[in-house]
N, CA and C atoms as an extended XYZ file, in Angstrom:
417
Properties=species:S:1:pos:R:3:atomname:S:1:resname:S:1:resid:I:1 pbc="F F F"
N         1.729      -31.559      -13.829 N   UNK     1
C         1.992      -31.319      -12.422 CA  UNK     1
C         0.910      -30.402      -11.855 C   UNK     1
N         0.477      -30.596      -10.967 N   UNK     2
C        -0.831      -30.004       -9.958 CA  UNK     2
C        -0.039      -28.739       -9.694 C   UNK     2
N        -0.544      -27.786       -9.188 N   UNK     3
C         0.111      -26.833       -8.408 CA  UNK     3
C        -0.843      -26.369       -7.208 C   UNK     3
N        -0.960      -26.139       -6.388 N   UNK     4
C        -1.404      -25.410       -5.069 CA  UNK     4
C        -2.162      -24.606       -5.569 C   UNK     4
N        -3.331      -23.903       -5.560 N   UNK     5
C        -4.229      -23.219       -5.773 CA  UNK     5
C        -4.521      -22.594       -4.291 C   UNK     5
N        -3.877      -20.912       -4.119 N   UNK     6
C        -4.462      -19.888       -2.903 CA  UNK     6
C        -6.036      -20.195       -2.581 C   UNK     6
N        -6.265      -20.109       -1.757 N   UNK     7
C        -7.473      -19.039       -1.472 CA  UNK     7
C        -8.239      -18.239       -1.860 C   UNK     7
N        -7.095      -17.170       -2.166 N   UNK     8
C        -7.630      -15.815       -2.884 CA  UNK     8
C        -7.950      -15.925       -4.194 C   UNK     8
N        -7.184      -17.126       -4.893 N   UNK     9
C        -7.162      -17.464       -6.613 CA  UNK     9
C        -8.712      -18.483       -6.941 C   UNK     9
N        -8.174      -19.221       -5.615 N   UNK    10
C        -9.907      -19.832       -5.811 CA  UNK    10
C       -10.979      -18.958       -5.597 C   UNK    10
N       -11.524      -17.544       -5.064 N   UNK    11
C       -11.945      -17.294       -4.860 CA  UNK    11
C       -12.281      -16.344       -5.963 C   UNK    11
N       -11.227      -15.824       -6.870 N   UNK    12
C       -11.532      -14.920       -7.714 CA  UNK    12
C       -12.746      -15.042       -8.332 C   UNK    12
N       -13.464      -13.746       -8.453 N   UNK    13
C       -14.804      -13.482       -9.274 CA  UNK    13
C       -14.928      -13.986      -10.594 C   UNK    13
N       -15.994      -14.721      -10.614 N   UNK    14
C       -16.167      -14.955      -12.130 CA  UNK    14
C       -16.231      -14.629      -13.163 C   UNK    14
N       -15.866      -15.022      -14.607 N   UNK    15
C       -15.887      -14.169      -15.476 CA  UNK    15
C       -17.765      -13.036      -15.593 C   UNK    15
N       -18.605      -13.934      -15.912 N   UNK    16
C       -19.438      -13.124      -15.772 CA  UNK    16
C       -19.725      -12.058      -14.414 C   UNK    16
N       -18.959      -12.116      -13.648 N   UNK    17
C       -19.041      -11.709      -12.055 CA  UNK    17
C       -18.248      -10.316      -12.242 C   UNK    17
N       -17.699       -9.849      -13.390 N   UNK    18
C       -16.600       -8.714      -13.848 CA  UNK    18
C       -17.046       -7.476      -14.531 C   UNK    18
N       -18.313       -6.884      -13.281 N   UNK    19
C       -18.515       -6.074      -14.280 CA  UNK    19
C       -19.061       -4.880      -13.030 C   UNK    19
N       -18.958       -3.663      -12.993 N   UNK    20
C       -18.836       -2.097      -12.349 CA  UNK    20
C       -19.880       -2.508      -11.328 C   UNK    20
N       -21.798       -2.694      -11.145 N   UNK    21
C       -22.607       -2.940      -10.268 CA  UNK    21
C       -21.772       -4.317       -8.973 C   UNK    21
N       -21.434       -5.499       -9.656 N   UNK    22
C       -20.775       -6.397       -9.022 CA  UNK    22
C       -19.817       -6.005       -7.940 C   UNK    22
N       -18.804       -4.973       -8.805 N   UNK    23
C       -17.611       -4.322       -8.201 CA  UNK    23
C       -18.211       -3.720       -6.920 C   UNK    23
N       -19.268       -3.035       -6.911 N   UNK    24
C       -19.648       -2.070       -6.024 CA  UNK    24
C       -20.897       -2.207       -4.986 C   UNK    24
N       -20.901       -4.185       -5.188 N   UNK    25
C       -22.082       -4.719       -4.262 CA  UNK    25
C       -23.248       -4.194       -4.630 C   UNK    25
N       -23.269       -3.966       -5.914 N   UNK    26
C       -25.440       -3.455       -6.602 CA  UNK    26
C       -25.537       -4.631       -7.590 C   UNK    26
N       -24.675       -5.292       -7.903 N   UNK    27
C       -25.328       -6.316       -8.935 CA  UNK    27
C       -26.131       -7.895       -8.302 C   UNK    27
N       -25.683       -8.912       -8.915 N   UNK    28
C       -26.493       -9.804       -8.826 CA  UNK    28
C       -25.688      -10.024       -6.686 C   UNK    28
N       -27.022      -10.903       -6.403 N   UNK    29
C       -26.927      -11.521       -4.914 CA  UNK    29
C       -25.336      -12.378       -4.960 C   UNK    29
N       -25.527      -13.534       -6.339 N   UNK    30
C       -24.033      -14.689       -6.555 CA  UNK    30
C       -22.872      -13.207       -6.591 C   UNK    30
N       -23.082      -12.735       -7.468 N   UNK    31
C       -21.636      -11.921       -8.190 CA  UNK    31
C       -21.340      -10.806       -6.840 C   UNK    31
N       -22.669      -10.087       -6.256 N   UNK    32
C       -21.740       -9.589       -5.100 CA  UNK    32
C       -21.379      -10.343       -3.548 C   UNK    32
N       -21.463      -11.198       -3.420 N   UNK    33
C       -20.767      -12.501       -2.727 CA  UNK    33
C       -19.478      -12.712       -3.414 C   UNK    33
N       -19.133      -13.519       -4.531 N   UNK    34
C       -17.987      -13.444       -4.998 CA  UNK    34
C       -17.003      -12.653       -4.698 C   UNK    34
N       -17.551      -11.400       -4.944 N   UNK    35
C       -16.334      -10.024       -4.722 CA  UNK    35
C       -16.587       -9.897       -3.287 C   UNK    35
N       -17.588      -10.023       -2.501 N   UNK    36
C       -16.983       -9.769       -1.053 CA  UNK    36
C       -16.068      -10.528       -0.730 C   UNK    36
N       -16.492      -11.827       -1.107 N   UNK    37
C       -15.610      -13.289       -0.431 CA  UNK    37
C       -14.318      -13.142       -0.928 C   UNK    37
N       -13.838      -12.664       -1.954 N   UNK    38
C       -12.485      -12.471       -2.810 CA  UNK    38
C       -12.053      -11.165       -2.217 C   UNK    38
N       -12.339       -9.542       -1.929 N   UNK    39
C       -11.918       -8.703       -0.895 CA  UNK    39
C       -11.759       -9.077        0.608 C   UNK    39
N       -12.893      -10.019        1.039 N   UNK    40
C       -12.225      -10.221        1.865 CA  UNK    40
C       -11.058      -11.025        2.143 C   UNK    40
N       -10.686      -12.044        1.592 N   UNK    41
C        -9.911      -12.946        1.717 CA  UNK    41
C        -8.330      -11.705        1.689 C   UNK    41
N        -8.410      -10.848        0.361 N   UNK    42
C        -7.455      -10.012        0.265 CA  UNK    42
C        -7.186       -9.309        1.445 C   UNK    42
N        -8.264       -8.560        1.689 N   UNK    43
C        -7.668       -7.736        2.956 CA  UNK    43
C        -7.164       -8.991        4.461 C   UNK    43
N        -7.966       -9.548        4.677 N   UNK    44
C        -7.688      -10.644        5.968 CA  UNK    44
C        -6.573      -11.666        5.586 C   UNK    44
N        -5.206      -11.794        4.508 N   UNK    45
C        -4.453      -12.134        4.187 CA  UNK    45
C        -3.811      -11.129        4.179 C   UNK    45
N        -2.413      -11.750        3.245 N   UNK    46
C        -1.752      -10.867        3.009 CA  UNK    46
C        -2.033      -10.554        1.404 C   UNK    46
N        -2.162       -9.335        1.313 N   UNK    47
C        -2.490       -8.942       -0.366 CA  UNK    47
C        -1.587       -9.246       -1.099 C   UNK    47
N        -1.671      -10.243       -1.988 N   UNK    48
C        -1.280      -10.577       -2.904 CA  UNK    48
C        -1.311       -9.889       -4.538 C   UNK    48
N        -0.522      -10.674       -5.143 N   UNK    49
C        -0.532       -9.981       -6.619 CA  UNK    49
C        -2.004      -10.186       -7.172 C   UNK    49
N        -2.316      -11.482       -7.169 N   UNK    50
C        -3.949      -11.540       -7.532 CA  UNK    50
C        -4.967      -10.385       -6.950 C   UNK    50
N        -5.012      -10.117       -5.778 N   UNK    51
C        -5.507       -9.070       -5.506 CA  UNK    51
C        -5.204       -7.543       -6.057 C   UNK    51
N        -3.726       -7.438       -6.234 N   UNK    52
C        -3.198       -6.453       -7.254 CA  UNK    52
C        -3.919       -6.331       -8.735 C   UNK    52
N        -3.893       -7.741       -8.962 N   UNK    53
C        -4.568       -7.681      -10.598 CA  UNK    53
C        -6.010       -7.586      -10.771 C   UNK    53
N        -6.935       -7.354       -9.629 N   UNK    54
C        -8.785       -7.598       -9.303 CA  UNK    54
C        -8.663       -5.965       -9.544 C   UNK    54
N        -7.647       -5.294       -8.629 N   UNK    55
C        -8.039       -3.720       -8.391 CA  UNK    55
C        -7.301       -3.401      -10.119 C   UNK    55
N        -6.408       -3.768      -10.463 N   UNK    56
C        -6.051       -2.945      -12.265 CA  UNK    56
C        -6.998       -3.180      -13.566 C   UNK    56
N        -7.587       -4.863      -13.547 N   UNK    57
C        -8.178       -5.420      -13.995 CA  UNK    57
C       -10.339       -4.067      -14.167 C   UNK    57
N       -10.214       -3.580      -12.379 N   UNK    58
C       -11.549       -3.221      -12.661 CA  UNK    58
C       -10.882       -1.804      -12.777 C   UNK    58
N        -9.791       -0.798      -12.759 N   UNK    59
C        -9.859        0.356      -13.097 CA  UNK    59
C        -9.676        0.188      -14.720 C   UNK    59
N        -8.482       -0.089      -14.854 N   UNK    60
C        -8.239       -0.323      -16.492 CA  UNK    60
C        -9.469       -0.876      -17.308 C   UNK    60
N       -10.300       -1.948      -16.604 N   UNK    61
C       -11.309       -2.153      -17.726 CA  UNK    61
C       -12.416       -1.653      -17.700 C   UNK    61
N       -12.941       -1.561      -16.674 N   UNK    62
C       -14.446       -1.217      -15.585 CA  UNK    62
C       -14.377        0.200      -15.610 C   UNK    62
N       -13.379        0.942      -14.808 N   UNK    63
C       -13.225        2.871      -15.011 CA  UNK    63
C       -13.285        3.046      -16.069 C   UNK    63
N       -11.845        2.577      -16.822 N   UNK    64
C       -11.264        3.004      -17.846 CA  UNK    64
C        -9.952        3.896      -17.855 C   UNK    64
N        -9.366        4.019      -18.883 N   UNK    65
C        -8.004        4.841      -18.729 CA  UNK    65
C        -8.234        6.289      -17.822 C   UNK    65
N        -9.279        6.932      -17.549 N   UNK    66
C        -9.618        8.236      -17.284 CA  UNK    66
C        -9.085        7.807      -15.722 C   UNK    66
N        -9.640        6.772      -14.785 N   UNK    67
C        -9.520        6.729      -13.904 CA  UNK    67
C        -8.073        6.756      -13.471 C   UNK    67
N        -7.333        6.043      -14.060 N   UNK    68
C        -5.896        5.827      -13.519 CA  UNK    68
C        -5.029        7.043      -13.794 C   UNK    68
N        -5.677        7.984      -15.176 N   UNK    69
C        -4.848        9.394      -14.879 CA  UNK    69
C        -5.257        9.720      -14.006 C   UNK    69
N        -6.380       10.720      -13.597 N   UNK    70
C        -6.928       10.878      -12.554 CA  UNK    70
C        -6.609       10.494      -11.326 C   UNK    70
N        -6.192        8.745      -10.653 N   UNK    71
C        -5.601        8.676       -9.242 CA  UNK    71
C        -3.617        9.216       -9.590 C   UNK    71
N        -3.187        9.035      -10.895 N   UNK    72
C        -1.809        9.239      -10.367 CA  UNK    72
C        -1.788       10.611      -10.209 C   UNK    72
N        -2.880       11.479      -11.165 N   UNK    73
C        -3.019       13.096      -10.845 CA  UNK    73
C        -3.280       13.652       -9.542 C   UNK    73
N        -4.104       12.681       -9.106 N   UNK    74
C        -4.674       12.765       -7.283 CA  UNK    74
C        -3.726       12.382       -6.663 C   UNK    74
N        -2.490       11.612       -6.968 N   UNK    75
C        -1.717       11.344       -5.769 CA  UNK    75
C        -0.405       12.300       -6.011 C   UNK    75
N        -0.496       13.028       -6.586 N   UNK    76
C         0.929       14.257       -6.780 CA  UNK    76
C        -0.143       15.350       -5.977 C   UNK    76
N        -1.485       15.695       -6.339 N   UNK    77
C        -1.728       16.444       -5.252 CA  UNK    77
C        -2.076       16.212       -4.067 C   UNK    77
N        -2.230       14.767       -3.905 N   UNK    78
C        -2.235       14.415       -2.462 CA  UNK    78
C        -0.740       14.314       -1.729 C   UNK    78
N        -0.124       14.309       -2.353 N   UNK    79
C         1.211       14.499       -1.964 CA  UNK    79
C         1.449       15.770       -1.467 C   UNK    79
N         1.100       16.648       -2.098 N   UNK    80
C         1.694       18.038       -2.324 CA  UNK    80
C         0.640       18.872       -0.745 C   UNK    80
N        -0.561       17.950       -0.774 N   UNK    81
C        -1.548       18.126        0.457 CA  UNK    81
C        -1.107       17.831        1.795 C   UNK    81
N        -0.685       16.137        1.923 N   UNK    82
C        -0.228       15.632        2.883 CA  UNK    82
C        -1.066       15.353        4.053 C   UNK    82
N        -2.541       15.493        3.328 N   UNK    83
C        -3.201       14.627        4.412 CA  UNK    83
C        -3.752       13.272        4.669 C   UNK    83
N        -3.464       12.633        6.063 N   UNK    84
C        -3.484       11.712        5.884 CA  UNK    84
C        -5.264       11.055        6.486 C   UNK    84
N        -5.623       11.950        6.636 N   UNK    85
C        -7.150       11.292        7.431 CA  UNK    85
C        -8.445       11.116        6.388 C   UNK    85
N        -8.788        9.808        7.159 N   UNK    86
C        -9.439        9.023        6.824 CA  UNK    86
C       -10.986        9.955        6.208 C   UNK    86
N       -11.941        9.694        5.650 N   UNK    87
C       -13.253       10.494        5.686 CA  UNK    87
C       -13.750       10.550        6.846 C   UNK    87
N       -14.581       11.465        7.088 N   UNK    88
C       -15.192       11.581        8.237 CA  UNK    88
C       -16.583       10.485        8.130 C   UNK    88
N       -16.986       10.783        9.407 N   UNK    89
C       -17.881        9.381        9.470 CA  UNK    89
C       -19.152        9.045        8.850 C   UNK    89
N       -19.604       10.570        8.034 N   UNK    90
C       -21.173       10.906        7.622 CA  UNK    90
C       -20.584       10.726        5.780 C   UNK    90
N       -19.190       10.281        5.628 N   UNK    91
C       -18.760        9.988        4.179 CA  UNK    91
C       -18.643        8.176        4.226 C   UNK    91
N       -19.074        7.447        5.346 N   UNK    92
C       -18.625        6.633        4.737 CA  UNK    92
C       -20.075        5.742        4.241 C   UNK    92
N       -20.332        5.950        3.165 N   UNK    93
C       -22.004        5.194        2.229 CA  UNK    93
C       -20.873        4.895        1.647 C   UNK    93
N       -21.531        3.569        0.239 N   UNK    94
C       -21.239        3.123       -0.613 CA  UNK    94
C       -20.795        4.351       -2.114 C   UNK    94
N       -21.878        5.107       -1.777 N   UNK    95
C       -21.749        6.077       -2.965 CA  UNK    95
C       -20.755        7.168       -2.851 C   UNK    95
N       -20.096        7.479       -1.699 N   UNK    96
C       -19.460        8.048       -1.619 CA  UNK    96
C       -17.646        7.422       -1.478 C   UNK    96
N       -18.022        6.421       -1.090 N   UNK    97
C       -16.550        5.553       -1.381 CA  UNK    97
C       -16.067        5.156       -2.368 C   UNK    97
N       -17.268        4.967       -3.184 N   UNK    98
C       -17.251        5.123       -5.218 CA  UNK    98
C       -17.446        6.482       -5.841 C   UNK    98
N       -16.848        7.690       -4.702 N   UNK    99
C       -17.174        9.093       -5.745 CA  UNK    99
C       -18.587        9.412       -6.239 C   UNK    99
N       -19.245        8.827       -6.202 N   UNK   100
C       -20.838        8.870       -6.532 CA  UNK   100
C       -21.730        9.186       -6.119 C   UNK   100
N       -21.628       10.204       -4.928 N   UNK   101
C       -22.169       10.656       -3.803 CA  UNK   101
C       -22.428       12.059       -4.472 C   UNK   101
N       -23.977       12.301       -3.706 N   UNK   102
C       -24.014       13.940       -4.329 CA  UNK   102
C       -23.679       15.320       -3.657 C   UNK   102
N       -23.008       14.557       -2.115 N   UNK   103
C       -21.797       14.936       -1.675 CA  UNK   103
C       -20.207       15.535       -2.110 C   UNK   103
N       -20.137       16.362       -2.532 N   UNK   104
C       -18.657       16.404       -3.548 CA  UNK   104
C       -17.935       16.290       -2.422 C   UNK   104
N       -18.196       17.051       -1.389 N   UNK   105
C       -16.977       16.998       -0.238 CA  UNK   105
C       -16.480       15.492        0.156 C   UNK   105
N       -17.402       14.497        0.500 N   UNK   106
C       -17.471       13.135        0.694 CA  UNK   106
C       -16.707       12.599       -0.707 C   UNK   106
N       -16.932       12.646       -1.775 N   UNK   107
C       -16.505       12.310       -2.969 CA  UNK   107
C       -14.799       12.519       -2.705 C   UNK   107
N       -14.772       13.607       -2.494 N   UNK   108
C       -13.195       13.897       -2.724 CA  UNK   108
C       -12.586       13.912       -1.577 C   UNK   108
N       -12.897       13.668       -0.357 N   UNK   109
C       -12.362       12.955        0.811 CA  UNK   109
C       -11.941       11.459        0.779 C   UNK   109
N       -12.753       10.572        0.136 N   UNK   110
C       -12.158        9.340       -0.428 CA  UNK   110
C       -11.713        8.986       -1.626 C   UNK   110
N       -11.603        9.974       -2.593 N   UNK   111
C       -10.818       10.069       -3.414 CA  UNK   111
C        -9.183       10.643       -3.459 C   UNK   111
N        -9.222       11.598       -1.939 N   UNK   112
C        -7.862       11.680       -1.865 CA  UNK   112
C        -7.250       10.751       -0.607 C   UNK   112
N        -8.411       10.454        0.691 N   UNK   113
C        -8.045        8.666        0.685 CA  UNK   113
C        -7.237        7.659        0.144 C   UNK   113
N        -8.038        7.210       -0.552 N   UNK   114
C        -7.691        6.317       -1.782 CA  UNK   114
C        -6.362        6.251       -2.333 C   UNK   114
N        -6.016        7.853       -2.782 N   UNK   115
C        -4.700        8.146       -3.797 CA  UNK   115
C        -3.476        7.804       -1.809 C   UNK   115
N        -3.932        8.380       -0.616 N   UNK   116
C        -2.842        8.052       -0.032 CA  UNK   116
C        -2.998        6.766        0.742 C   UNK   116
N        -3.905        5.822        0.281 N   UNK   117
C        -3.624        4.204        0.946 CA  UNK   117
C        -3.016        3.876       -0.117 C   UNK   117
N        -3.111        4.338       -1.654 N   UNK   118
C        -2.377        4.007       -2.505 CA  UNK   118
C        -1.045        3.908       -2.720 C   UNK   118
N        -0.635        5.201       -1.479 N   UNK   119
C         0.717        5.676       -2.306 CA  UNK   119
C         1.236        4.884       -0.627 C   UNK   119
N         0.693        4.811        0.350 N   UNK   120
C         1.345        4.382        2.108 CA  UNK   120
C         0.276        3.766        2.919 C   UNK   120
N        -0.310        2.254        2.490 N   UNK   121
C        -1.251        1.707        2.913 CA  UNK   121
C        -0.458        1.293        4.530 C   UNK   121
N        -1.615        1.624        5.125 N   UNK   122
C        -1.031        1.255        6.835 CA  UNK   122
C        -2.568        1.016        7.572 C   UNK   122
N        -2.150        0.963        8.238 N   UNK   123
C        -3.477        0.064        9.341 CA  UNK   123
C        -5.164        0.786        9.114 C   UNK   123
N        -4.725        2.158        9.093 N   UNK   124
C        -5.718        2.760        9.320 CA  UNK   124
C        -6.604        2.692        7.778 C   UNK   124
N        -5.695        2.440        6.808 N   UNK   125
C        -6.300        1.839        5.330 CA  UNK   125
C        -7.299        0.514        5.830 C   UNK   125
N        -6.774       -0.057        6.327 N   UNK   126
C        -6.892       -1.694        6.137 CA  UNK   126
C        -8.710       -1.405        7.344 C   UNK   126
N        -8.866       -0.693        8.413 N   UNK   127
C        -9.891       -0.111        9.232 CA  UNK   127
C       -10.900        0.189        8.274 C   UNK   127
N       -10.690        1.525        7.453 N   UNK   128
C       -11.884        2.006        6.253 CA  UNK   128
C       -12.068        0.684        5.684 C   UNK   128
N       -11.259       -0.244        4.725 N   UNK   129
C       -11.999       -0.952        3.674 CA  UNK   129
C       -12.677       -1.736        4.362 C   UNK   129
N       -11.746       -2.000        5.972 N   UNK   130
C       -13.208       -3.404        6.247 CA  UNK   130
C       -14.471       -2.504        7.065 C   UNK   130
N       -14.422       -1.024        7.368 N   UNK   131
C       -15.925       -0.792        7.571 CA  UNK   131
C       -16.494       -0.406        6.429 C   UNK   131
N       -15.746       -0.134        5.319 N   UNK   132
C       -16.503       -0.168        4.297 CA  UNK   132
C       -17.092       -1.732        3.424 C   UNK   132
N       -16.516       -2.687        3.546 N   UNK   133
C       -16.715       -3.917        3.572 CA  UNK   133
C       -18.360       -4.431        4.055 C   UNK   133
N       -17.973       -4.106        5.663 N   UNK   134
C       -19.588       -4.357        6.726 CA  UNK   134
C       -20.460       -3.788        6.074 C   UNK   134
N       -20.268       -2.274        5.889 N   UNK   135
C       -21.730       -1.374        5.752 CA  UNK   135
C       -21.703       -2.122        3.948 C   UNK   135
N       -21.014       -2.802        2.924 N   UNK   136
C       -21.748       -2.937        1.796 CA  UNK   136
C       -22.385       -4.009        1.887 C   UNK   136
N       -21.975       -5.420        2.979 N   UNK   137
C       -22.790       -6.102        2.991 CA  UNK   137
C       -24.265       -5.878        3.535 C   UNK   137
N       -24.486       -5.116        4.357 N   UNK   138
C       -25.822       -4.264        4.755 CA  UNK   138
C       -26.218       -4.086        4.256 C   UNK   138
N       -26.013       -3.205        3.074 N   UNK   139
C       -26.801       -2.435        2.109 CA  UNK   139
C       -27.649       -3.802        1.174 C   UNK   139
């Protein structure tokens, strides 16, 4: 029996397409196409579980375990913070939306971001990823 094949499932990144530069629009021209075309589809839908399993798939394998202590550690103190705003506008580069910025302030403005689209994704989530989206296809 056939089954219906999404959008978003057809679109998923390839196996060779699964790897940290790809993730973050620095690898190959094919592999970061893939992952735009597959984020975008996620965000401009409705997010699905497949999209659930792209973001566990690259912390769990791509971060590694460090990362996921680290956001549930970030989201008890982002909790305990309670702020909800976005980075300011001179944080939003690529390197700083990946923590990789030699910015720490920028670093940890979208790192505690992150932990609260994580924990109460709402519109103003869905705003950052797609200008963060634009400016990676730029780059």
């Amino acid at each position: 029996m056939n089954r219906k094949v999404s959008n978003t499932e057809a679109a998923y990144p390839s196996e060779e397409c699964r790897y940290r530069d790809a993730w973050y629009y620095k690898g190959t021209s094919a592999c970061n196409k893939e992952w735009w075309d597959f984020n975008t589809l996620c965000i401009e839908n409705d997010w699905n579980d497949l999209c659930d399993d792209a973001e566990e798939e690259f912390f769990n394998v791509l971060m590694g375990k460090r990362a996921i202590k680290d956001s549930k550690k970030n989201l008890r103190l982002q909790s305990k913070r309670g702020s909800e705003d976005p980075p300011a506008d001179e944080c939003f580069t690529i390197d700083a939306y990946n923590y990789l910025s030699d910015d720490a302030d920028c670093n940890e403005a979208w790192y505690d971001w992150d932990a609260h689209c994580y924990a109460n994704w709402d519109d103003e989530c869905d705003e950052a990823e797609e200008t963060m989206l634009e400016i990676a296809l730029v780059d």
